[in-house]
N, C-alpha and C positions, 0 to 999 in steps of 0.2 A: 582440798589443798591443790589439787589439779591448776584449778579453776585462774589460783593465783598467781602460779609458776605463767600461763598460758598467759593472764592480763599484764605479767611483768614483760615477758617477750614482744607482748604488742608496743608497751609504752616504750622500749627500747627500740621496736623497729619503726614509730614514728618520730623518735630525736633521732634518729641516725642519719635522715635525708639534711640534717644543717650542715654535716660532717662532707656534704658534696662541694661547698666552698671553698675547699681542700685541695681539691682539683684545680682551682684557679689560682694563678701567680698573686703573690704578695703587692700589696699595692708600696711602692715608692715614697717617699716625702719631697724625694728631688730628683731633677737629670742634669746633666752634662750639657748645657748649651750650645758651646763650642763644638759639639760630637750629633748637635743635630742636621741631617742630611736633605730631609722634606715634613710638612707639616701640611696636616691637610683638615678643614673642618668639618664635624661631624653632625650636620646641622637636625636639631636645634638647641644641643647642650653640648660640646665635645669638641675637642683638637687631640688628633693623632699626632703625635711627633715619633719620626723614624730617625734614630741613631746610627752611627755608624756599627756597621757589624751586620745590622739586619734588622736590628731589638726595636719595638715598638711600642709607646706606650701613650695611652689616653689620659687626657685630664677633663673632668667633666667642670664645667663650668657652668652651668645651668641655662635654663633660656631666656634669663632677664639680660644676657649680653649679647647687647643688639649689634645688627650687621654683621653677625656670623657667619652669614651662609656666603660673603662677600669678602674674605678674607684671603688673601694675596690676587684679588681681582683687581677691587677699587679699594680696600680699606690695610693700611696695614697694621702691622701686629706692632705696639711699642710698649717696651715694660719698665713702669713707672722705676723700681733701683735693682739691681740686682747684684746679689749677695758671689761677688766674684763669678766664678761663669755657671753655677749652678742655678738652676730657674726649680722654685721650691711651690707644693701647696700650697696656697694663702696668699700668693705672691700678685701683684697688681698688675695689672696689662692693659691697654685702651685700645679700641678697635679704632684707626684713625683714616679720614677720608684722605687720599692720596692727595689729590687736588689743594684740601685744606692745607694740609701737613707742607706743602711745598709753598705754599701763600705764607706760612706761620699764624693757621688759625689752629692747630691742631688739640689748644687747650680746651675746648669747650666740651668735648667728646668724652661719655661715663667711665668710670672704672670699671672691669672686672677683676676675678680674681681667679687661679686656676683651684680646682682640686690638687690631690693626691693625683698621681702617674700611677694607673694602674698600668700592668704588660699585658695586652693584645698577643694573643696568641693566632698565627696564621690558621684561618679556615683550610678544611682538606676536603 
């Protein structure tokens, strides 16, 4: 009987490490556009946006959105509609060559899409 009690405590101490997820902030569906202060890319999946206050949060966007690593260099950031000033998961974006953009070529350039905002919590 020992034996069981002792295999039930293991099975229990090996679910318990999911419960570490816990630890990290809830992911977002949307932010405040209007309330963003810097944006920086997290290449080769990711844009940080810093709000006002301090608050930071990631949206992973994968790495089929090309010219990431070149975003507020040469390409800028333009979002296809946006749902009053909230910029949401799922929401469309195109990475646009600055050059083009100011010619009015800037249609030709792929969509992305953001994730979910997760919060970035500052390293110590």
């Amino acid at each position: 009987m020992n034996r069981k009690i002792v295999f039930g405590a293991i099975l229990l101490a090996i679910a318990a490490p999911g419960s570490a997820r816990q630890n990290q902030p809830p992911a977002t569906t949307c932010i405040d556009g209007e309330r963003i202060v810097s944006r920086h890319a997290q290449v080769p999946d990711a844009i940080d946006f810093t709000l006002t206050g301090g608050k930071t949060y990631r949206s992973r966007i994968g790495p089929s959105c090309a010219h990431l690593a070149e975003l507020d260099r040469t390409y800028l950031l333009v979002l296809e509609e946006q749902q009053g000033r909230r910029i949401c998961g799922g929401d469309r974006f195109r990475l646009i060559d600055a050059v083009a953009a100011r010619s009015g070529g800037g249609g030709g350039f792929p969509y992305c899409r953001f994730g979910p905002f997760e919060r970035v919590t500052p390293s110590r």
